[in-house]
C-alpha positions in Angstrom: 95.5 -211.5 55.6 96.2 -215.5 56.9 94.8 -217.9 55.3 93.9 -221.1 57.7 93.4 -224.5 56.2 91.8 -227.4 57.8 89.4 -224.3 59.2 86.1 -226.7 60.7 88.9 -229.0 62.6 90.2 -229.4 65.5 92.4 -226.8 65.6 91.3 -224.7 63.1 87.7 -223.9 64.6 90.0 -222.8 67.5 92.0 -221.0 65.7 90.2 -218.8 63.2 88.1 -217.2 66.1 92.0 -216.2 68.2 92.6 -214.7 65.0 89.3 -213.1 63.9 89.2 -211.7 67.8 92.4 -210.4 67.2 91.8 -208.3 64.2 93.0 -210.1 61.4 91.6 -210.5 58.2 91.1 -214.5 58.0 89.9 -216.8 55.2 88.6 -219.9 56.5 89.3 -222.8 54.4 87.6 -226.4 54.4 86.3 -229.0 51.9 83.0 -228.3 53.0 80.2 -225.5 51.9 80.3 -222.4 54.1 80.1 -223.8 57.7 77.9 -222.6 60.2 79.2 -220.7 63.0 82.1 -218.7 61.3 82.7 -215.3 62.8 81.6 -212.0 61.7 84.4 -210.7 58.8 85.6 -214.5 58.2 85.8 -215.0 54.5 84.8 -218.9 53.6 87.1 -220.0 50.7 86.1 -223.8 49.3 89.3 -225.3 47.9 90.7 -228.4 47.0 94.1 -228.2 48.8 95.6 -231.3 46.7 95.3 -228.7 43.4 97.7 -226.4 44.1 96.5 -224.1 41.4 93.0 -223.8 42.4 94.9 -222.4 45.8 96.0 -219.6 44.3 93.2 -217.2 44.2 92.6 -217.7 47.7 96.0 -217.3 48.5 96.5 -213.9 46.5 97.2 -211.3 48.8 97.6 -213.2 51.8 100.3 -213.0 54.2 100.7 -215.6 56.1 99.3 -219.4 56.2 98.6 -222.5 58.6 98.6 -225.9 57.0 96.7 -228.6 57.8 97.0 -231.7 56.2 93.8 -233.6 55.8 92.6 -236.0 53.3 93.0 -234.3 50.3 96.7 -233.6 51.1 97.8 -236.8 53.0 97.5 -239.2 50.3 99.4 -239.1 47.3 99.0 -236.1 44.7 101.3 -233.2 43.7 104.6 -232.4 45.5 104.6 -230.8 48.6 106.9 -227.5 46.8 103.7 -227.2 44.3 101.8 -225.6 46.8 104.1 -223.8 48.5 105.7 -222.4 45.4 101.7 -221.7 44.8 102.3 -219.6 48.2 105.2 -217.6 47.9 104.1 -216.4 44.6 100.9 -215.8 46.0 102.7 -213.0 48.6 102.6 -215.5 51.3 105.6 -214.5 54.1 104.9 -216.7 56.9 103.7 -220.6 57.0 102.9 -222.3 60.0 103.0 -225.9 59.3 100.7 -228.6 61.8 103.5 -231.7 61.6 103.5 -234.0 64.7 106.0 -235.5 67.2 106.5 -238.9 65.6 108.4 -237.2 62.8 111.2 -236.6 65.5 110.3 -239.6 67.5 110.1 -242.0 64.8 111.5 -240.7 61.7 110.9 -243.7 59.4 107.4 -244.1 60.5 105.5 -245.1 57.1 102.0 -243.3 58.2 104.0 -239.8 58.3 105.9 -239.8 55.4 103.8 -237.2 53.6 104.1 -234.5 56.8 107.3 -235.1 56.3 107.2 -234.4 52.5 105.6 -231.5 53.8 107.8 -230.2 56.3 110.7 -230.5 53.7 109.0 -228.5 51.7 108.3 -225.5 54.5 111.8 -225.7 55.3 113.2 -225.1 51.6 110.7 -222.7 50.8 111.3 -218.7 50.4 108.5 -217.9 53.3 109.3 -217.6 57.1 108.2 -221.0 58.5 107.3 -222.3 62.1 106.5 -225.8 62.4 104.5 -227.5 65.5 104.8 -231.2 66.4 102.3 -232.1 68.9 101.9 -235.0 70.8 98.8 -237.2 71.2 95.5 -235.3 71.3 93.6 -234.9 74.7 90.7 -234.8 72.0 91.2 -238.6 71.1 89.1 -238.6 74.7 86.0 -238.6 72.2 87.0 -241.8 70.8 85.3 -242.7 74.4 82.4 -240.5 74.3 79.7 -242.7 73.2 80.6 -245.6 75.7 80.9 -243.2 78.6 77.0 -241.6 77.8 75.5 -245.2 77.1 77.5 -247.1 79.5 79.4 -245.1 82.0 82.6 -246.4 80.9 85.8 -246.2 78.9 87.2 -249.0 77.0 90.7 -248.7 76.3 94.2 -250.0 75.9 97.7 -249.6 78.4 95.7 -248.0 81.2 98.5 -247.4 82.7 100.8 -245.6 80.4 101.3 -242.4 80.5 101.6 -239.6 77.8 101.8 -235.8 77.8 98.5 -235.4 75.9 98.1 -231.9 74.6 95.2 -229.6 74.4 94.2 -228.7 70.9 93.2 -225.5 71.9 97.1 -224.8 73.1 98.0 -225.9 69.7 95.6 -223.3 67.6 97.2 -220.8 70.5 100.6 -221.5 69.7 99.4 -221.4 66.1 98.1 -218.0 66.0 101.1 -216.8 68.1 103.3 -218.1 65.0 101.1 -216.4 62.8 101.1 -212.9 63.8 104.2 -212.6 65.8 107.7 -211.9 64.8 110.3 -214.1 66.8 109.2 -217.8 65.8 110.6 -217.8 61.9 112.9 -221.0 61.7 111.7 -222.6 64.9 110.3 -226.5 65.7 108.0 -226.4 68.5 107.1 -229.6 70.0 104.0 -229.1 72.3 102.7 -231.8 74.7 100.1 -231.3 77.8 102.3 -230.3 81.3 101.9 -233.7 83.2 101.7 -237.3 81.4 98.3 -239.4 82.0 97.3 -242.6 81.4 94.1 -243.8 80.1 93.0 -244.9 83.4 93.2 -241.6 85.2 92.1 -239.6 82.0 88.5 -241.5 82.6 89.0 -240.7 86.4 89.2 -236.9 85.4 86.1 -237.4 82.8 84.5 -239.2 85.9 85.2 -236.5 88.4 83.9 -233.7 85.8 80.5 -235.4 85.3 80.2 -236.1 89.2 79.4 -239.8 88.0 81.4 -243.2 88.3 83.3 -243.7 85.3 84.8 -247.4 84.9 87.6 -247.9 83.2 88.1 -251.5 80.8 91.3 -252.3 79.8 91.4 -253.6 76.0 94.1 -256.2 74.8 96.5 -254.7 72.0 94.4 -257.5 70.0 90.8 -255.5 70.8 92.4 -252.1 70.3 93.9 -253.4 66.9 89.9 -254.2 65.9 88.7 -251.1 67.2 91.0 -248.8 65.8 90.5 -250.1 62.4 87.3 -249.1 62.2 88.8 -245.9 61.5 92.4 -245.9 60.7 94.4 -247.4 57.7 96.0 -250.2 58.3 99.6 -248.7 57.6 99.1 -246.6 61.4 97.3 -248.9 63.6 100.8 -250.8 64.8 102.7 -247.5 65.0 100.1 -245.7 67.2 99.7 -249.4 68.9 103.4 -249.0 70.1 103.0 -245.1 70.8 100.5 -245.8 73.4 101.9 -249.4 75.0 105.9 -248.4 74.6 106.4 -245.2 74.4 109.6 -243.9 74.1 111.2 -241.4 76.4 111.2 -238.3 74.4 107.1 -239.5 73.7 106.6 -239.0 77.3 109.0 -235.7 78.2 107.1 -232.6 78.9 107.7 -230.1 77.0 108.3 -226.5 77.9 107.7 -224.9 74.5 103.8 -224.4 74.8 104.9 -222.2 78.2 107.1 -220.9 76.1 105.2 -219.3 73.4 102.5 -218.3 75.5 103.7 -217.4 78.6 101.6 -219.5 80.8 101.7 -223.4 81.6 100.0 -226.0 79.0 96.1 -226.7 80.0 96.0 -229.9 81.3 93.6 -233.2 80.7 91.2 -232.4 83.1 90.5 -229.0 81.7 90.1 -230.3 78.6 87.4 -232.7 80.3 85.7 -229.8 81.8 85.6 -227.8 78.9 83.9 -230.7 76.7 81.8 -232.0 79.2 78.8 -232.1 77.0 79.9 -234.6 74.7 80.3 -236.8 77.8 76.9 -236.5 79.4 
């Protein structure tokens, strides 16, 4: 049985399907009442995932386990260990841990000092543990969606820099790979898209995908700052500021380890664009 946290996200509503297709017995975890759209054989399991001990009678049985940080574990609360003590007691062999690049990049960063916590933790642990470190989201693309469908354009910051934005659907791939295969106990993988793309050319690919001129609008670090905090803490708007107007050179290296995993290369931004077309139109 594998337990997936974070199971309505981004890469979880990915993932549980790979694994549901593939057999296994999944339970599907989220904050949320049963959501809509689970497959057939999915167990729904409500938990809070900052309680360690109401984890563990989803957790009994199980085998293996993605984590996801969301809110309820990124903010203060128990130790990391708690839960995955909670885990290996619980039968759990196998944790595959959702961490991100900047905890190689930039190692101090304040904003990932919890994932870090967290990764610790899966390291010292008594389970097998794989641990995935992507890069920027090709998803963040919906940041622009609403400006593209009312005004046929995308607003945003260093046009021209390019990053190696990854598709979260490669990520729940590589997830589910980690999950059920032996062969990836111990390792790091960092996964990025195969080609870096700026801003400027990711709204030329949305552009080309809806057939329709898309302009592009460069904002100062000043504007970004505003709209980012709309959303953001305050603690990660600089950080992610600097990520997308200075990158450093191991932010923007391609690597191989998506290719890797799954034997074929890493989608790239315009598939992505295709594939979520509609929220574009």
């Amino acid at each position: 049985m594998i337990v997936v946290t974070g199971a309505t996200g981004n890469i979880g509503r990915t993932l549980v399907p790979l694994l549901a297709e593939a057999g296994e017995e999944v339970v599907a975890v989220s904050r949320q009442t049963q959501p809509e759209g689970l497959p057939a054989g999915v167990r729904h399991a409500r938990a809070d995932l900052a309680d360690s001990a109401s984890m563990r009678p989803v957790l009994e049985g199980s085998d293996a386990l993605f984590l996801l940080l969301g809110g309820d574990l990124n903010g203060p609360g128990e130790s990391a260990s708690a839960l995955l003590d909670v885990a290996v007691e619980a039968g759990v062999k196998r944790v595959v841990l959702l961490s991100s690049q900047i905890n190689s990049t930039r190692p101090e960063a304040p904003s990932h000092a919890r994932l870090r916590e967290f990764e610790a933790a899966v390291r010292a642990s008594e389970a097998d543990f794989t641990i995935l470190r992507p890069g920027g989201f090709a998803s963040n693309a919906y940041a622009w969606a609403e400006a593209v469908r009312t005004k046929r354009t995308v607003f945003a910051p260093f046009g021209d820099v390019a990053l190696p934005v990854v598709d979260p659907a490669d990520i729940a791939e590589v997830a589910a790979a980690a999950l059920r295969e032996d062969g990836h106990a111990g390792r790091t993988y960092e996964l990025t898209g195969p080609e870096a793309i700026s801003p400027r050319r990711q709204a030329a690919a949305i552009s080309e995908a809806l057939g329709e001129e898309v302009a592009f609008v460069e904002l100062s670090r000043e504007e970004a700052h505003a709209q980012l905090a709309q959303f953001m803490p305050e603690e990660a708007i600089a950080g992610t500021l600097d990520i997308l107007g200075t990158p450093l050179p191991a932010e923007q290296r391609i690597s191989p380890d998506i290719e890797h995993v799954l034997h074929r290369p890493a989608s790239p931004f315009t598939e992505w664009a295709a594939r979520n077309l509609p929220a574009f139109r």
